[in-house]
N, C-alpha and C positions, 0 to 999 in steps of 0.2 A: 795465585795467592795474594798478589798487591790489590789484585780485583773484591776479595772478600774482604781485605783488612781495609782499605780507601773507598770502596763503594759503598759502606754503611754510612759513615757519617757525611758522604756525600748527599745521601740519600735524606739525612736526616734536615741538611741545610736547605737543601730544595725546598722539602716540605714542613718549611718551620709554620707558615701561616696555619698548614691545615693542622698540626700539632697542637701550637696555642690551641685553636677552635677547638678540637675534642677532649684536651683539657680542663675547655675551663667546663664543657659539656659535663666530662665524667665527674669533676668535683660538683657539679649540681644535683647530679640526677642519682650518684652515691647514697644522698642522704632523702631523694625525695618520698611523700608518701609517709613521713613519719612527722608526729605534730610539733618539733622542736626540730625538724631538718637539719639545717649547717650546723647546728650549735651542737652533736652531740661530736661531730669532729674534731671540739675542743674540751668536752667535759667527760672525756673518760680518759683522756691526757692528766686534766688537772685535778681530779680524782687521784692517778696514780703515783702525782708528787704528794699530794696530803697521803696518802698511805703510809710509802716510803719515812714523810718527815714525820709523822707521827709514832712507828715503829723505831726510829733510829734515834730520836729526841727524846721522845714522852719512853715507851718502853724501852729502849736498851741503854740511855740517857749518852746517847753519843754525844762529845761537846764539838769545838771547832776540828775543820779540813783543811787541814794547810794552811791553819791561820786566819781561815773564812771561816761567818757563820754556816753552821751546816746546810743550811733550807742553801745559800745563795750557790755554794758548791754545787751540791746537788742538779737545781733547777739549771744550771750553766752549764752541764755537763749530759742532763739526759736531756734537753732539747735536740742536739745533733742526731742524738739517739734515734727520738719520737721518729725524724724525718727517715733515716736509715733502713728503720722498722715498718715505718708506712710503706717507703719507695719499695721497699723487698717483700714486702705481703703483697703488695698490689699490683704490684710487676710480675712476679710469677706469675699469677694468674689470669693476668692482663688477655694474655692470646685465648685464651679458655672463654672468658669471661664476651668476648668481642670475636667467637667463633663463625660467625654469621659473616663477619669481615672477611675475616681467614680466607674463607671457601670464596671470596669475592676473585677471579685471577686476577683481575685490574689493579687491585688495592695495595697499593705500600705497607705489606703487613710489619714493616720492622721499625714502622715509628710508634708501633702498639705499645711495646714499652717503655719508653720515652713517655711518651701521652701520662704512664698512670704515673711517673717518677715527677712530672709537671705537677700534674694533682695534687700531689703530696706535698710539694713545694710549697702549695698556696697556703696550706694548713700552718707550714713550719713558718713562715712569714711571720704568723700572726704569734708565733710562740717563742720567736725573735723576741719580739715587739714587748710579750709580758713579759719573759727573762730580765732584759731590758731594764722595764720600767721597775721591778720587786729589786733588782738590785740597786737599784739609782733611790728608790725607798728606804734601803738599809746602808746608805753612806756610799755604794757604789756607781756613784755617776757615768756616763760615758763621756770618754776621751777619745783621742785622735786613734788613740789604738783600736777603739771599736769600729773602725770602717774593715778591721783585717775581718772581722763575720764576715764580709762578703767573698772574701776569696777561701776562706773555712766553708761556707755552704757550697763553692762551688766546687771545693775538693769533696766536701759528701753528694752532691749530686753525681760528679762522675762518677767515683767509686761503687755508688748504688747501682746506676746506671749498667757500669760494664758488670756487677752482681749478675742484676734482670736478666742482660741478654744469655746469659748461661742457663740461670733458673728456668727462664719463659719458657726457652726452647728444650729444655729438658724433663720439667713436669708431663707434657701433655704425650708422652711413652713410660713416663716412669711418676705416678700421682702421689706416692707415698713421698715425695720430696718436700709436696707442702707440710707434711709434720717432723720432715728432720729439719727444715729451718723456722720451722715452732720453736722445736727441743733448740735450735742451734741459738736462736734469738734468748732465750731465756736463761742460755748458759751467757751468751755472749755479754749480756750488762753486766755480770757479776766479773766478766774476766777484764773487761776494758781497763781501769774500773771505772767506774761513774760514783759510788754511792761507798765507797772507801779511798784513802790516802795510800797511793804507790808509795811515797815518803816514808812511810814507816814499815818498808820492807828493805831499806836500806843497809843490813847487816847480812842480806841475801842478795846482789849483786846479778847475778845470773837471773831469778827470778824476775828482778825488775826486768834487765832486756828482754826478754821472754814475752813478758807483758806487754813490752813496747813495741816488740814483732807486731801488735795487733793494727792493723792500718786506723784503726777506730780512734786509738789509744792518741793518735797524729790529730784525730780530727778535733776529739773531745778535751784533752789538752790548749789545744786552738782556742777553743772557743772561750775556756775559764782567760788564758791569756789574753784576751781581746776584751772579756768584760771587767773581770779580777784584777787579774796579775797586771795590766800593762806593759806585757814584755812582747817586742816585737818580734814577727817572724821569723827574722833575720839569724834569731837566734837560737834556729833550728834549723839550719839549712842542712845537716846529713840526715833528719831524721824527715824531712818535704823532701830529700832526693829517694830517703827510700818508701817514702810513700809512695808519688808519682812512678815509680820503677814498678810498682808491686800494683798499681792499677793500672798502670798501660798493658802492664803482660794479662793483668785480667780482662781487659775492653780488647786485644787482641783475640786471645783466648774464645770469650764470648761472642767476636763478630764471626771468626770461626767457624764457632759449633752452631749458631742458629745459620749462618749462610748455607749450613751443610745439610743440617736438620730440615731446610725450610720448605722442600716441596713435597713432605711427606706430610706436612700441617694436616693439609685439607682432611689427606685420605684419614686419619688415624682420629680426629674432629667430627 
C-alpha cells in the first residue's frame, strides 16, 4: 500500500524535466492546424464572461456581489474555475488521447496526467494575468495579498490533479464518464457559486455550509480574497484544513485506483 500511495509522486519528481517537455508540447500541438492556434485557448474563455456579464447585467439587471462590481466578481471567481475545468476535461482523456504511449512498457504512463493538468496551467496564467489587470482597471489594484493566487492555483492544481488520476484511469473501462463530468461541470459553477452571492443565503445557515462542503467553494473564495477582498488566508484556517483533508484522501484515493487499474491500460487500449 505505502508503494502505491509514495511511488506516484515519486515518480512524478523524477520525471519532472520529461513532464515540463510534453507540456509545453501538448499545449502547442492542441491548437495546431487551425488559423488563429493558441489564441482560441483564450477566446472561448472570454466569450464565456461576456455571455454570463451580459445576461446577469444587461438582461436580468443584477447589480453589485458582495459589494463588488458584478463583471469583477464574476471574472475573480470563474478564472480558478476555467483552470479546474480544463485540467478535468483534458486529464481524463489524457491516457486515451496519448494511447500509443500507453502500450509503450517502457514509458512512465502516470505522469500523462499531470502533463495535460501542466497544459492547462499555462492557459490559466494568462487568465491570472487578465483578471488581474480588468480589476486593477476598475479601482482594484493589487496588493500584498495578491501573491496568496499562487498558493490558491496551487491548491487548484492539486485538487485537479488528484481529480485526473481517478477519472484517467477510469474512463478508458467505463467511457460514459466523459458526459457525467460534462453534466457534473455544468451543474458544478452554479453550485460553487461563482456567478451568485453565498451572502444572501444567510437566513439558511445549513445551506450555506453545504455549499462550502464544496472544495471549489475554498478555492474560488481564495482567489476574490487575494484580488477583492484583501483578506488573508489565515483567516480561514478550518476551512484550508478541510480542504487539504478532502484532497489528500482524494490524490490517495486516485494514486490507488490508477496504480491498480494500470496494467490493464494497454490491453483494453
Amino acid at each position: 500500500m505505502k508503494e502505491k500511495i509514495f511511488g506516484l509522486p515519486l515518480e512524478l519528481y523524477h520525471n519532472r524535466g520529461l513532464i515540463l517537455t510534453l507540456a509545453k508540447n501538448d499545449f502547442k500541438t492542441k491548437y495546431a492546424g487551425s488559423y488563429l492556434g493558441i489564441v482560441w485557448a483564450f477566446i472561448q474563455p472570454i466569450v464565456t464572461i461576456m455571455v454570463y456579464w451580459f445576461v446577469f447585467t444587461v438582461g436580468l439587471k443584477a447589480g453589485d456581489m458582495a459589494e463588488y462590481p458584478f463583471v469583477l466578481y464574476l471574472i475573480s471567481g470563474i478564472v480558478p474555475w476555467f483552470f479546474f475545468q480544463d485540467a478535468l476535461n483534458a486529464g481524463t482523456n489524457g491516457l486515451i488521447e496519448y494511447n500509443y504511449l500507453v502500450k509503450k512498457v517502457v514509458f512512465k504512463i502516470s505522469i500523462l496526467p499531470m502533463v495535460k493538468v501542466i497544459s492547462a496551467l499555462f492557459v490559466h496564467v494568462f487568465f491570472v494575468a487578465f483578471a488581474l489587470v480588468v480589476c486593477a482597471a476598475n479601482g482594484y489594484p493589487p496588493t500584498i495579498h495578491t501573491i496568496q493566487i499562487i498558493y490558491y492555483t496551487g491548491c487548484t492544481f492539486v485538487f485537479s490533479l488528484a481529480f485526473v488520476y481517478i477519472t484517467s484511469a477510469v474512463v478508458i473501462f467505463f467511457r460514459d464518464l466523459t458526459q457525467i463530468i460534462s453534466i457534473f461541470l455544468q451543474v458544478g459553477i452554479w453550485l460553487t457559486p461563482i456567478m451568485w452571492d453565498l451572502g444572501r443565503m444567510a437566513d439558511h445557515p445549513l445551506f450555506v455550509k453545504a455549499f462550502k462542503l464544496n472544495p471549489m467553494y475554498y478555492i474560488v473564495s481564495g482567489y476574490r480574497d487575494s484580488i477583492l477582498g484583501r483578506v488573508w488566508l489565515t483567516n480561514h484556517l478550518k476551512w484550508g484544513l478541510y480542504f487539504w483533508c478532502v484532497t489528500i484522501v482524494l490524490f490517495v484515493l486516485g494514486t490507488v485506483i490508477f496504480k491498480r487499474l494500470k496494467p490493464h491500460f494497454a490491453d483494453v487500449l
